[in-house]
C-alpha positions as CSV (number, residue, x, y, z in Angstrom):
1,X,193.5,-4.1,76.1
2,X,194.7,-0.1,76.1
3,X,193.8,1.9,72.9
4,X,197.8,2.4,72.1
5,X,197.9,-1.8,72.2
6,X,194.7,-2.1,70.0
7,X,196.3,0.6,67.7
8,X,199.4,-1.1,67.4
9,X,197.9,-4.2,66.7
10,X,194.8,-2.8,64.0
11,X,196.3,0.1,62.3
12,X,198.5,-1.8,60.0
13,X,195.1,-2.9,58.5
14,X,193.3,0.5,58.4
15,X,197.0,1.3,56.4
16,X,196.2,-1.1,53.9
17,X,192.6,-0.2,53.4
18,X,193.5,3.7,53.3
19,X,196.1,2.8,50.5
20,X,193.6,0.3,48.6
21,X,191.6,3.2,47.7
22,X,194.6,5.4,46.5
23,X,195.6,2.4,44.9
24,X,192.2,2.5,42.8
25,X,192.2,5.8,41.8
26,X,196.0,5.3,40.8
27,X,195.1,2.9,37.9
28,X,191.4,4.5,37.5
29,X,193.0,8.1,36.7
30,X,195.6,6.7,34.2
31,X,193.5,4.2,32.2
32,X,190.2,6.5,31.9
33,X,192.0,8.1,29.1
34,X,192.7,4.9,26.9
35,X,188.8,4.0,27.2
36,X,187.6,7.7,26.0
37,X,189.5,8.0,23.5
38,X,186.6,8.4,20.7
39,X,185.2,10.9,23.0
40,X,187.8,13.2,23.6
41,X,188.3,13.4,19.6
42,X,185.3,14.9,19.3
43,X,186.3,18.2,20.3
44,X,190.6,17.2,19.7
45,X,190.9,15.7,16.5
46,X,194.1,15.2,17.1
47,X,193.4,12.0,18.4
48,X,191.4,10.4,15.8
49,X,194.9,9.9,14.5
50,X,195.9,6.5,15.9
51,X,199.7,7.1,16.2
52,X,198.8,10.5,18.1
53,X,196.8,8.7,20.5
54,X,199.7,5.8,21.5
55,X,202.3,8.9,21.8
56,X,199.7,9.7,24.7
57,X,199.5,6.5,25.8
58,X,203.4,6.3,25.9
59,X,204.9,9.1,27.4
60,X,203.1,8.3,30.6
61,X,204.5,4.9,30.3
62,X,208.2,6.0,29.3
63,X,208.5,8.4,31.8
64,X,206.3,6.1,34.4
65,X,209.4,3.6,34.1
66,X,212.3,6.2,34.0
67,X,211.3,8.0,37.3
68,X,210.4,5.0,39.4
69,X,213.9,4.2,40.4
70,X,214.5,7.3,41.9
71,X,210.9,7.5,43.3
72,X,212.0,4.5,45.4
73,X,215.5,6.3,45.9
74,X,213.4,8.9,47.6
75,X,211.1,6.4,49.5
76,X,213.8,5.1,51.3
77,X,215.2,8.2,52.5
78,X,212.0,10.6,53.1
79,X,208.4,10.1,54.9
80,X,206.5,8.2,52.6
81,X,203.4,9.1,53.7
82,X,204.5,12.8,52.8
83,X,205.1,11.0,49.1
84,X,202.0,9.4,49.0
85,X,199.5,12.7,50.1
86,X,201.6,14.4,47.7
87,X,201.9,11.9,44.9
88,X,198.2,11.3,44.6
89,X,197.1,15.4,45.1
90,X,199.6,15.7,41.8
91,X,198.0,13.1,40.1
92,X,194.4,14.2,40.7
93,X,195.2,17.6,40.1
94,X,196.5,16.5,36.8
95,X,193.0,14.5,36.4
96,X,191.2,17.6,37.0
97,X,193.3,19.7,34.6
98,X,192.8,17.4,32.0
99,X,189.2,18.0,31.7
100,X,189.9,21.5,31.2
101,X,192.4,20.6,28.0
102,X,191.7,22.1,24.6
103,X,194.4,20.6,22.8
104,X,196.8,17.8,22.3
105,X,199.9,19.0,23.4
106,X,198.3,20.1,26.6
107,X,197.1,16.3,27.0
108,X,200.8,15.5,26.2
109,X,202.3,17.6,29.1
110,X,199.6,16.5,32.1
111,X,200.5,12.5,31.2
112,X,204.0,13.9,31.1
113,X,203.4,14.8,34.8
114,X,201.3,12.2,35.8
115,X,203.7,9.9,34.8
116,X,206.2,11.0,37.4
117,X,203.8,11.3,39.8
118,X,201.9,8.1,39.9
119,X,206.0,6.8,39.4
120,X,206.1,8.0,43.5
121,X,202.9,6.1,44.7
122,X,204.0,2.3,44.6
123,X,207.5,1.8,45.5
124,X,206.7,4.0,48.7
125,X,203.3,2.4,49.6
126,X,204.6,-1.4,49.3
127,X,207.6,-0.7,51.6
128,X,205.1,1.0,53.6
129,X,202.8,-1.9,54.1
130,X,205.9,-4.1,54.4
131,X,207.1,-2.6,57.1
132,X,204.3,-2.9,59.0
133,X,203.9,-6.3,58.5
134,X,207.1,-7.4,59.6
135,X,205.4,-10.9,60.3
136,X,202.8,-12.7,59.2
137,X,200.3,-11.4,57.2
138,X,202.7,-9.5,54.8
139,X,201.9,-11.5,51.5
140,X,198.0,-11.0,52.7
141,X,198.5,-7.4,53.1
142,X,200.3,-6.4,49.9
143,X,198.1,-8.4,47.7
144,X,195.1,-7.3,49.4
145,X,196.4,-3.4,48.4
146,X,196.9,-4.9,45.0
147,X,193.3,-6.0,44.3
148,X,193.0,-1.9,44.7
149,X,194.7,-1.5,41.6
150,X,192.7,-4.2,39.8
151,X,189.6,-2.7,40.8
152,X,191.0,0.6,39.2
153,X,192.2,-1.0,36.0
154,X,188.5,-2.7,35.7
155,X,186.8,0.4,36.5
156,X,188.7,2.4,34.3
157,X,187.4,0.0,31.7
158,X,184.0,2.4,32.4
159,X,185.0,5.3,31.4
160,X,183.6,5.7,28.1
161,X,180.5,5.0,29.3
162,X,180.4,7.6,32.1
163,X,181.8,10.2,29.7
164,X,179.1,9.5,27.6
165,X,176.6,9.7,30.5
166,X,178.0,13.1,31.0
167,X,180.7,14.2,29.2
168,X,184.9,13.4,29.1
169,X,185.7,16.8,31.0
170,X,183.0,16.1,34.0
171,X,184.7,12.8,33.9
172,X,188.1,14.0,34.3
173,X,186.8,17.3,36.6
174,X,185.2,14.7,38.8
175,X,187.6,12.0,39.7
176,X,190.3,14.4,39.9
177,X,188.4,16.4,42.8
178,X,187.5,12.8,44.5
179,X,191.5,12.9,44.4
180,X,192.6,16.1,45.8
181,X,190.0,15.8,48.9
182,X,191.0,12.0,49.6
183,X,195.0,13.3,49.6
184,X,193.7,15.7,52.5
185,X,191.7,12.5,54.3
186,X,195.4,11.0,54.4
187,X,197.1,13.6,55.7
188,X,194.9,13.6,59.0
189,X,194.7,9.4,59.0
190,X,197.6,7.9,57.7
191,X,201.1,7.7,59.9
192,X,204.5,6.7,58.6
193,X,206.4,3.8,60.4
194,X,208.8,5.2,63.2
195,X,212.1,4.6,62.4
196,X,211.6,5.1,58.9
197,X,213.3,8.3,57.0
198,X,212.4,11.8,58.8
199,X,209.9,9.9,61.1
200,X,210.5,10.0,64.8
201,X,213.4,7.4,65.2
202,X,212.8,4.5,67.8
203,X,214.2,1.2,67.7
204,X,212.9,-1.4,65.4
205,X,212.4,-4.9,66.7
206,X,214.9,-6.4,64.1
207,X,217.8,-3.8,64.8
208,X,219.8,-2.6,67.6
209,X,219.7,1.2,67.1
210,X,217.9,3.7,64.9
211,X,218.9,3.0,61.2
212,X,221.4,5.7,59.6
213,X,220.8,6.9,56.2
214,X,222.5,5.6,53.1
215,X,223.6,7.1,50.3
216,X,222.1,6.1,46.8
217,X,225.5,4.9,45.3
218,X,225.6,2.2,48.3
219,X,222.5,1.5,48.0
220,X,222.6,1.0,44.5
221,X,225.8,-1.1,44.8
222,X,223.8,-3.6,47.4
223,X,221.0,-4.5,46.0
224,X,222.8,-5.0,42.7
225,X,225.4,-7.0,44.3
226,X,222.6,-9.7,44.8
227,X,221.8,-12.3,42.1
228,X,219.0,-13.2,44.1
229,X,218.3,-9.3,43.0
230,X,219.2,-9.7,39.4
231,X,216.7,-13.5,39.4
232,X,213.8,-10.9,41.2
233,X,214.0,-8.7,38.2
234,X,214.1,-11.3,35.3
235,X,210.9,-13.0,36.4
236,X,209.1,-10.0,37.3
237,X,209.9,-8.5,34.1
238,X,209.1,-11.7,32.3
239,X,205.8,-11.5,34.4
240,X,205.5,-8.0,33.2
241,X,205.6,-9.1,29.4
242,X,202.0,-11.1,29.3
243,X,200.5,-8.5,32.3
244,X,200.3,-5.5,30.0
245,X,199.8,-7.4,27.1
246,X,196.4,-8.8,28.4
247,X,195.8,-5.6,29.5
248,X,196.3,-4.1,26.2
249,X,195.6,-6.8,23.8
250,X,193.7,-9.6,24.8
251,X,190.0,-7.6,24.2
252,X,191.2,-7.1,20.5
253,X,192.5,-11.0,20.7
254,X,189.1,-12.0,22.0
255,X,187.8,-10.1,19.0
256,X,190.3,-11.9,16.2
257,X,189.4,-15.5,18.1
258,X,186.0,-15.2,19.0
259,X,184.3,-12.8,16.6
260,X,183.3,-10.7,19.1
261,X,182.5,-6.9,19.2
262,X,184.5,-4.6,20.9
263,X,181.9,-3.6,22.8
264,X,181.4,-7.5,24.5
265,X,185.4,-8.4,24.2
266,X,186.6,-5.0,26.1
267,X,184.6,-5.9,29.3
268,X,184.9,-9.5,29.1
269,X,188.9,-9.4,28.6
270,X,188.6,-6.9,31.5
271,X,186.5,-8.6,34.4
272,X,187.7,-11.9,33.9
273,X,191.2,-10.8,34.6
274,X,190.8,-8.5,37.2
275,X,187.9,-10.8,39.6
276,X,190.3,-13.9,39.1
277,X,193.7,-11.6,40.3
278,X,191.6,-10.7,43.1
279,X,190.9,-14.4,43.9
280,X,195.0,-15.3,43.3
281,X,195.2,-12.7,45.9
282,X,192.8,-14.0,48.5
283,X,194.3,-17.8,47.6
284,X,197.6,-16.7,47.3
285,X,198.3,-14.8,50.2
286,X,197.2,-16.5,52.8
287,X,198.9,-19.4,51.5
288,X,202.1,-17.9,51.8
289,X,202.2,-16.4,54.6
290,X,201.3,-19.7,56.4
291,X,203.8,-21.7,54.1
292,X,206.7,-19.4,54.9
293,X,206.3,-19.9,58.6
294,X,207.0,-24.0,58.0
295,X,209.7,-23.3,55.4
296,X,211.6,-20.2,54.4
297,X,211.0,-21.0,50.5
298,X,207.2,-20.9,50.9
299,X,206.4,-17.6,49.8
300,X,208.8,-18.7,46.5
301,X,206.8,-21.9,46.0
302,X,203.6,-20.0,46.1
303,X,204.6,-17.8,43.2
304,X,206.4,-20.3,41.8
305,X,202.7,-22.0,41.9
306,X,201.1,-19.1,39.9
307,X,204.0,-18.8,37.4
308,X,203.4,-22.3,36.1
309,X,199.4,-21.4,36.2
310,X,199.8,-18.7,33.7
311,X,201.8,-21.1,31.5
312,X,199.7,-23.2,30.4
313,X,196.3,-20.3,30.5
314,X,198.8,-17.9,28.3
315,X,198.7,-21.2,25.4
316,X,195.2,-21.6,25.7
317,X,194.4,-17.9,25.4
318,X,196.5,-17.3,22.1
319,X,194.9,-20.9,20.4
320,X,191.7,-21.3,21.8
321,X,189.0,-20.0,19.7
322,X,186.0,-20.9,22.2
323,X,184.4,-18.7,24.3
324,X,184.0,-20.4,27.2
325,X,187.3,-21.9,27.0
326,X,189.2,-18.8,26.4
327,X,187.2,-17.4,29.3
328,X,188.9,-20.3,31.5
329,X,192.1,-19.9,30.6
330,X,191.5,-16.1,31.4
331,X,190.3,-17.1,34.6
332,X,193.3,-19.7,35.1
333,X,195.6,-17.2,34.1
334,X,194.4,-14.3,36.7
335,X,194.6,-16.3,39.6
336,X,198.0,-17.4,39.0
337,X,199.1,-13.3,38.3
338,X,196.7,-12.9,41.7
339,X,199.2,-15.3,43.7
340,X,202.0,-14.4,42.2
341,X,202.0,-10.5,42.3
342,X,201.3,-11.0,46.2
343,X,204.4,-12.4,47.1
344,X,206.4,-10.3,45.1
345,X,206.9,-7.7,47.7
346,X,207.7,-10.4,50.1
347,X,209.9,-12.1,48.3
348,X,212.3,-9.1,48.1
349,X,211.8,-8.4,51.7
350,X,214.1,-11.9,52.0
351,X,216.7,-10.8,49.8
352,X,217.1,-6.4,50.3
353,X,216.7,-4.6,53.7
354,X,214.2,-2.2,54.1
355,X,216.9,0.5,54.0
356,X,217.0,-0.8,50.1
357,X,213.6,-2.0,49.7
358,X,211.5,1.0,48.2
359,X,214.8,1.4,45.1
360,X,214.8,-1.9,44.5
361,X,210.9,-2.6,44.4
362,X,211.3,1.1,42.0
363,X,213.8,-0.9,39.8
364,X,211.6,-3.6,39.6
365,X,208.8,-1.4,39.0
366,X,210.5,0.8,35.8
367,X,211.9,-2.3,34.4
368,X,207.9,-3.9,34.5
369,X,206.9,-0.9,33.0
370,X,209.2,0.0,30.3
371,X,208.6,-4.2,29.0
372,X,205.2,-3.5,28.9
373,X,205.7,-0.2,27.0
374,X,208.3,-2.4,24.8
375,X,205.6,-5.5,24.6
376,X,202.6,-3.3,23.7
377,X,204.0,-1.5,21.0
378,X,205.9,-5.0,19.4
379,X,202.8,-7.1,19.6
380,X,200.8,-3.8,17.0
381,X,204.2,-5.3,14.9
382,X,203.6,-8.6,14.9
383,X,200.0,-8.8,14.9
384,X,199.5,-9.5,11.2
385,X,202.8,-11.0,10.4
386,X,202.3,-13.5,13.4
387,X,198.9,-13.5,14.5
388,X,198.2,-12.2,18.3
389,X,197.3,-15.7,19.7
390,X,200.9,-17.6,18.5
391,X,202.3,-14.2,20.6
392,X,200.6,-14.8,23.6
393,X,201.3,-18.8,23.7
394,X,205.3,-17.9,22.9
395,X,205.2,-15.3,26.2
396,X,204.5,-19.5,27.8
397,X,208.1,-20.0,27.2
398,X,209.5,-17.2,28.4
399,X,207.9,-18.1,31.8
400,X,209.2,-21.2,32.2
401,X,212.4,-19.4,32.2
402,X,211.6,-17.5,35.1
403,X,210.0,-20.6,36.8
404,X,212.9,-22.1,36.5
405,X,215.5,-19.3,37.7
406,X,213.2,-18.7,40.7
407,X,213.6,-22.2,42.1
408,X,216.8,-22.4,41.5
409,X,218.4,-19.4,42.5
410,X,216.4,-18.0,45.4
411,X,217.3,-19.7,48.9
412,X,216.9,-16.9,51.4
413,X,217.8,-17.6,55.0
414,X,214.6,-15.8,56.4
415,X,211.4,-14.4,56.1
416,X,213.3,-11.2,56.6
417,X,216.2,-9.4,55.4
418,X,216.5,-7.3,58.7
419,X,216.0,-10.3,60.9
420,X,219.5,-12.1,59.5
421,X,221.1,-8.8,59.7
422,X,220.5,-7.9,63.2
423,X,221.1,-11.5,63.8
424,X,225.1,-11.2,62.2
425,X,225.8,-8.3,64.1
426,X,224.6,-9.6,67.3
427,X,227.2,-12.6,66.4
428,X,229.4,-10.1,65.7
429,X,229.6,-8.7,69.3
C-alpha cells in the first residue's frame, strides 16, 4: 500500500480526532464562565447581581444563534479549514482577553465576539467530516467529534475549581494560550476536502465535474423548498428544548428533588449526561451506519430510537425524587441524545447537497440555540409557579411530536443527497 493510498484511506480519521479536540475547547472556553461565576465577582461585583450575570450568559447565546446561518452561508462557499484555524484563534484569544478584564462591560463585548466566533466552528467542521465520509462510517465519525464537545461541557463543569486552585484570570490566560497555539497545529495538519470552496477543484466521486458556486438566495430557496428540511428543524429544535435545559437546570432540579447540595448535584447532573451521550454515540453510530447500508431509513430509525429513549427518561427526571432513579433516567436519557445527535448530520446529508449542507446544518444550529436561550430563560419563569420537574416531563410530549413527524415525513432515496443527484443527471443525458 503507497503512503498517498494509506492517506487517503486514514486521514479522514486523524480529521476527526484533530477537530475532537477543537471541539473540546469550543464548549470548555464558553462554559468556564457560567461555573466561576462567584469567582469573578470578587474582584467585578457586577456580577453578584444575578440578572447581570444571565445578560452575560445571553448575549453569547443570542448572538451564537443569529450568526450561525450565515457562518454556514460562508462554510459552503470558503475553505473551511481556513474558518476553523481562524474561528478557534478568535475564540481563544477572546479566552485569553478575558482573564485580563476589569469590568463588566468588557466581559460583555469578548462573549459578544465569541459568540460569532464559536457561531463559525460547527456548521463548517460537520460538513467537513461529512464530506469525508461520503460512505460508511459517517454517523460514527460525527458522533465521535461530538463526544468532543461533551467532554468540553463536562470539563467546563471544573472550572471553579481550577480558578480556585489558581485564580479566574490564570484560568482564562491559560486555556486561551492552549487555544491560539493548537489553531497554529491545524494550520500545518489539517487539509480541506478538494473540491470544496477555494480548494484545488477535482472531481468528486458523486458528480461529473467540479461543483460551481451558488449564490446564498438559491441556496436559501433549496433547502427551504424541502419539507423533509422544515421536519429536520422541528425535531432538532424540539431536541434542543430538553438539551439545554439539562444543561442548565437539571443540577438545580437534582437539588429541588433530591435535597442535594450544589456542590454534589452540579457534577452529578453533569457526568451522568455527558459519559452516557458519549455511550449513545459509540451505540448509536455504529448502528446506523450499518443499518443504513440494509435500508435507506436506518440512520432515521436509529434516531428515531433515541427520541423515544429521552421520552420516557425526561418523565422520570421531572417526577422522580430518588437518587438512584433519577440517576437512571439521566443515564437513559444521555444515551438516547448520544444516538440521536449522531445521525443528525447524516440525516441531512440525505435530504441537502453538500453545496447546501454547512447553511442548513447553520439553520439548524441558530434555531437549537436561540430555543435553548428561549427554554432557559422560561423555565427561571415557571420554576415556582410550575415546579421544574412537571417542566421537564411536559418537554416528553413535545418529543413525541417530533418522533412522530420523523417517521412519517422523512423517506430519503439514498444515503446521499449527491449520490441521487449525479444519478438524475446521468439519466438526464
Amino acid at each position: 500500500m503507497t503512503l498517498k493510498n494509506s492517506r487517503s484511506s486514514f486521514y479522514p480519521w486523524v480529521v476527526v480526532g484533530l477537530l475532537w479536540v477543537v471541539a473540546l475547547l469550543n464548549y470548555m472556553d464558553r462554559q468556564m464562565l457560567s461555573t466561576m461565576q462567584s469567582n469573578i465577582a470578587l474582584d467585578i461585583p457586577a456580577l453578584q447581581n444575578a440578572e447581570a450575570f444571565g445578560a452575560l450568559m445571553a448575549i453569547f447565546l443570542w448572538i451564537y444563534g443569529f450568526a450561525s446561518p450565515f457562518s454556514g452561508a460562508v462554510a459552503d462557499r470558503l475553505s473551511r479549514k481556513w474558518l476553523i484555524v481562524g474561528s478557534l484563534g478568535v475564540w481563544s484569544t477572546v479566552t485569553l482577553a478575558m482573564g485580563f478584564c476589569d469590568s463588566f462591560h468588557q466581559l460583555m463585548w469578548l462573549r459578544g465576539i465569541m459568540g460569532i466566533s464559536e457561531a463559525l466552528y460547527i456548521p463548517s467542521a460537520l460538513s467537513l467530516i461529512a464530506d469525508y465520509f461520503t460512505g460508511k462510517g459517517r454517523s460514527l465519525a460525527i458522533g465521535l467529534h461530538m463526544t468532543g464537545l461533551y467532554c468540553g461541557q463536562a470539563l467546563g463543569g471544573f472550572g471553579s475549581l481550577v480558578a480556585t486552585t489558581w485564580s479566574w484570570q490564570s484560568t482564562f490566560q491559560w486555556f486561551g494560550i492552549i487555544g491560539v497555539v493548537y489553531a497554529f497545529v491545524l494550520i500545518f495538519l489539517l487539509h480541506e476536502k478538494p473540491g470544496h470552496g477555494n480548494s484545488p477543484a477535482k472531481k468528486a466521486p458523486s458528480a461529473g465535474s467540479p461543483r460551481k458556486s451558488e449564490s446564498i438566495v438559491r441556496s436559501f430557496a433549496v433547502i427551504f423548498s424541502s419539507i423533509a428540511f422544515w421536519v429536520i428543524l422541528f425535531f432538532f429544535a424540539s431536541s434542543s428544548i430538553p438539551g439545554w435545559a439539562t444543561k442548565n437546570w437539571l443540577p438545580t432540579l437534582f437539588v429541588d428533588n433530591l435535597g442535594l447540595s450544589m456542590e454534589w448535584a452540579g457534577p452529578m447532573a453533569t457526568l451522568t449526561i455527558a459519559v452516557s451521550s458519549f455511550i449513545g454515540v459509540m451505540v448509536g453510530g455504529p448502528i446506523s451506519d450499518k443499518w443504513v447500508r440494509r435500508n435507506v431509513r436506518g440512520r432515521i430509525y436509529t434516531s428515531a430510537i433515541g427520541l423515544s429513549m429521552m421520552i420516557p427518561a425526561l418523565i422520570f427526571i421531572g417526577l422522580a425524587h430518588n437518587a438512584w432513579l433519577s440517576i437512571l433516567a439521566g443515564l437513559f436519557f444521555g444515551v438516547g441524545y448520544g444516538m440521536f445527535d449522531a445521525n443528525n448530520m447524516p440525516i441531512l446529508c440525505q435530504f441537502v447537497s453538500s453545496r447546501q449542507r454547512a447553511m442548513a446544518y447553520g439553520f439548524m444550529n441558530s434555531l437549537g440555540v436561540i430555543m435553548g436561550a428561549i427554554t432557559t430563560q422560561l423555565l427561571g419563569g415557571l420554576a415556582e409557579s410550575v415546579g421544574l420537574g412537571m417542566c421537564f416531563s411536559l418537554m416528553g410530549g413535545i418529543l413525541l411530536i417530533a418522533l412522530a413527524l420523523q417517521l412519517i415525513v422523512l423517506k430519503p432515496r439514498s444515503d446521499d443527497k449527491d449520490l441521487e443527484l449525479s444519478e438524475a443527471e446521468q439519466t438526464q443525458m
